[in-house]
N, C-alpha and C positions, 0 to 999 in steps of 0.2 A: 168610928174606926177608919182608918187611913186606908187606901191603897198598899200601901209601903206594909201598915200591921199585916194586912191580911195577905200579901205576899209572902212575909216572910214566914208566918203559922203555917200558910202550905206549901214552904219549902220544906220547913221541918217534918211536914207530915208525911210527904215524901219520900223525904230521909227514911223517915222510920221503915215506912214499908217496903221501900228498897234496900233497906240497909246498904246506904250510900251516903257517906255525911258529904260529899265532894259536890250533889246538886244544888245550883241556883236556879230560880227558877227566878224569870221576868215574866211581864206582862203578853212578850208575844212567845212564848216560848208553846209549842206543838207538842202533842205526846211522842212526837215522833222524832224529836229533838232528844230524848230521854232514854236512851240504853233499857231495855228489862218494862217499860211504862207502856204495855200490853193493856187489850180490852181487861184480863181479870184486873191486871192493878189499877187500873183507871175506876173499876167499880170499886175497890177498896179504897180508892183517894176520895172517892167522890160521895161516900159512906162515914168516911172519918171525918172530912167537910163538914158535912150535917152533923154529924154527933159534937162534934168539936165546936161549930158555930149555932148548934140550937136551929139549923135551917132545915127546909126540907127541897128539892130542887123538882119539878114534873120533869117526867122521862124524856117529852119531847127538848126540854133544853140538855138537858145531860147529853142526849145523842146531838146534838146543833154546838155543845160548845167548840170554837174556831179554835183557841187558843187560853192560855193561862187567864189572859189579862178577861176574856168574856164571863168565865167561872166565879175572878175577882167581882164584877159588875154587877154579875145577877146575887149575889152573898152580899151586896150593899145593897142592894136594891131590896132583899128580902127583910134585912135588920132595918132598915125605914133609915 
């Protein structure tokens, strides 16, 4: 799976939880760049991630991830 797939599965997933179709999300893109993308919704992204991608992430990177693109990295790194 590409960079670009898996970008754009968790824009959508985004979407969903914000109910916001207007998000893009890029590679350096912050939670803080994001309107409403609060600790609770970052745990609901990062929950639909796994279930979505079959991953599972340790808590110490979930609290370490810098930006979109590190989340992208370690979800390619998990699928081999």
């Amino acid at each position: 799976m590409t960079d670009r797939e898996i970008l754009s599965a968790f824009t959508q997933i985004l979407r969903d939880i914000l109910f916001d179709n207007s998000i893009v999300l890029s590679m350096e893109t912050r939670r803080e760049d994001i309107p409403r993308w609060d600790s609770f919704n970052y745990i609901n992204f990062v929950v639909a991630v796994e279930l979505e991608f079959g991953v599972k992430f340790k808590v110490a990177d979930i609290e370490s991830f810098e930006n979109v693109g590190a989340i992208v990295a370690e979800t390619k790194t998990i699928l081999g």
